[in-house]
C-alpha positions in Angstrom: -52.2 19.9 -28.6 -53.5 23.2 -26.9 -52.7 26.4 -27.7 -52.2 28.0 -24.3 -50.9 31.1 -25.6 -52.3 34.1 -26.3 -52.0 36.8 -28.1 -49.6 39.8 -27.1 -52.3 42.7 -26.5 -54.7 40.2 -24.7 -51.4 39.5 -22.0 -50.8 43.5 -21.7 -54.8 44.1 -21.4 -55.0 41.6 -18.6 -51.6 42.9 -16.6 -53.0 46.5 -17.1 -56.4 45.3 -15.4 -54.5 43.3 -12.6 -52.2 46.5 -12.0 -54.8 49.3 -12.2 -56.0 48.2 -8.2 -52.5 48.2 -7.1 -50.4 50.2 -5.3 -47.0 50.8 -7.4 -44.1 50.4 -4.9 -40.5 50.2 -5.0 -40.3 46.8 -3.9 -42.7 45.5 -7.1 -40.3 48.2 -9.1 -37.4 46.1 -8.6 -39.1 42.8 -8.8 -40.3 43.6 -12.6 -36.7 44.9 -13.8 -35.0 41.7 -12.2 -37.8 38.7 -13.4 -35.3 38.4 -16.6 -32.1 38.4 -14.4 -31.6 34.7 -14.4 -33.2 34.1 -17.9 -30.7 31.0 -19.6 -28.7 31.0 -16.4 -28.6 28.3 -13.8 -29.5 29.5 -10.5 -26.5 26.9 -9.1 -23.4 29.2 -9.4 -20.4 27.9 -11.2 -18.6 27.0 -8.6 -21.1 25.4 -6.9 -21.4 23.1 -10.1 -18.0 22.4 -10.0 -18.0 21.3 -6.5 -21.0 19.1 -7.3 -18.7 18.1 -10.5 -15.9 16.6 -8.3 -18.2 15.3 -5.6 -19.8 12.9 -8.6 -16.3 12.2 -10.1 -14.6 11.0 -6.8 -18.2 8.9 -6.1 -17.1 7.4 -9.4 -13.3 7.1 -9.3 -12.2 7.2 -5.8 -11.0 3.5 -4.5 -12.2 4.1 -0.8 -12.3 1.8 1.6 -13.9 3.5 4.9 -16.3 5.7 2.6 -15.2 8.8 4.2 -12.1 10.0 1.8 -14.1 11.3 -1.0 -16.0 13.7 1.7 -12.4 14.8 2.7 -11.7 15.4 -0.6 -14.5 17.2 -1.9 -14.3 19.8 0.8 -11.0 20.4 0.4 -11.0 20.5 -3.2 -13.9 23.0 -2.6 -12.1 25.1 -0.4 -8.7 25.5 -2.1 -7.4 28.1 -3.9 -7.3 26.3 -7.0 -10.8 26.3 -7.1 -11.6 30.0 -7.1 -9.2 30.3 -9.9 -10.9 28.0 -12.3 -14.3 26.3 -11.0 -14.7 26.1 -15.2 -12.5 23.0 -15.3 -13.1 21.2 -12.0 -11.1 17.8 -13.3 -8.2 20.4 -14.1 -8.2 21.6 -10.5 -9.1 18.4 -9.0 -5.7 17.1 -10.8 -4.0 20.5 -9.9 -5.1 19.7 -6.2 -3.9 15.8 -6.1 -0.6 17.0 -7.5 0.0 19.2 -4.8 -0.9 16.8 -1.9 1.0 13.9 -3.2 4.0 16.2 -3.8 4.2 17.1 0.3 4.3 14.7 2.6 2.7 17.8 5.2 -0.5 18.3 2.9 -0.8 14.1 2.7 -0.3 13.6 6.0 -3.0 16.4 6.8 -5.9 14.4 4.4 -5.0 11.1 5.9 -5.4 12.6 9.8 -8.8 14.7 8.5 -10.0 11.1 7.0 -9.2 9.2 10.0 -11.1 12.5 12.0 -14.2 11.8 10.0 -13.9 8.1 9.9 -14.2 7.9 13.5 -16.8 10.4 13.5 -19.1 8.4 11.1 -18.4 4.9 12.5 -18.7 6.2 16.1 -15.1 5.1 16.9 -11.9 6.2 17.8 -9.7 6.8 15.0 -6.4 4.9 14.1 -3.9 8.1 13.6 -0.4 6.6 12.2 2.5 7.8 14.4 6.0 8.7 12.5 8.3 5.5 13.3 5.5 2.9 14.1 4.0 0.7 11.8 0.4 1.6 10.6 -2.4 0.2 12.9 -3.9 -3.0 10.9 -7.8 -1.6 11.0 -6.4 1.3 9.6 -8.7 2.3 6.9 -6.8 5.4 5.7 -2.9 4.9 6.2 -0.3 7.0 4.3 1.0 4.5 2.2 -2.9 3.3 0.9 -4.2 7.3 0.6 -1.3 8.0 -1.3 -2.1 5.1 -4.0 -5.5 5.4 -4.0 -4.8 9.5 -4.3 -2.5 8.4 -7.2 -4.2 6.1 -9.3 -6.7 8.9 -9.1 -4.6 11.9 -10.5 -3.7 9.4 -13.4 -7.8 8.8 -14.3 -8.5 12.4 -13.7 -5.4 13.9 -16.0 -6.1 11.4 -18.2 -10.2 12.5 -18.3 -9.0 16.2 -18.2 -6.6 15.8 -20.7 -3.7 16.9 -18.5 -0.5 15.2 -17.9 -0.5 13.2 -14.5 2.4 13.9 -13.2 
């Protein structure tokens, strides 16, 4: 094993010969306070680690069909409010998120029409929207009734990872 350090005065003798040509500016000011800035942090912020947190849990978890719902999901889950609160416990606000959209039929029907959006965006086909009084199209891959259970059995693995009740 090599010893590739050396020793204190030998590192300041070599930056005092590098500097002595240069011209001190502000720029190079600011640049040597701030090289310690990000010293034991992660450049990714926190919620940016909690996004990536819930896109790897609903690749994981998420029963989807079409392969478009977890996409849906993760943007949303990104974008809500819940989020900005507490990116520190993404499973808690991915939970905190389900709960909400299963509890309004406006917010479900809203991921089921985005998810049938992207669908036919992906597949390069016209989506299958369900109308209020008709039955669901059969090449439906995102219908109320199966994003609802798939959105459910969900909220039960996530409050039951996060520790949180389910319902």
């Amino acid at each position: 094993m090599t010893d590739d350090t050396s020793p204190p005065d030998a590192d300041a003798e070599l930056q005092r010969e590098v500097l002595a040509g240069r011209k001190f500016t502000v720029t190079e000011a600011i640049g040597r306070m701030a090289g310690g800035l990000m010293k034991g942090d992660s450049p990714v912020t926190g919620k940016r680690q909690a996004e990536l947190a819930v896109q790897e849990y609903l690749a994981r978890h998420l029963t989807d069909e079409g392969g478009v719902l977890a996409g849906v999901l993760t943007r949303r889950v990104s974008e809500c409010d819940l989020m900005l609160s507490d990116f520190a416990h993404p499973l808690v606000v991915l939970s905190g998120y389900l709960r909400r959209v299963l509890g309004s039929d406006y917010l479900l029907k809203d991921v089921v029409r985005d998810a049938d959006v992207e669908w036919g965006r992906v597949f390069g086909e016209r989506p299958h929207f369900e109308r209020d009084g008709c039955p669901p199209d059969p090449d439906d891959p995102y219908t109320h009734a199966s994003v609802r259970a798939a959105l459910a059995r969900l909220l039960e693995q996530a409050a039951a990872d996060s520790g949180a009740a389910p319902a």
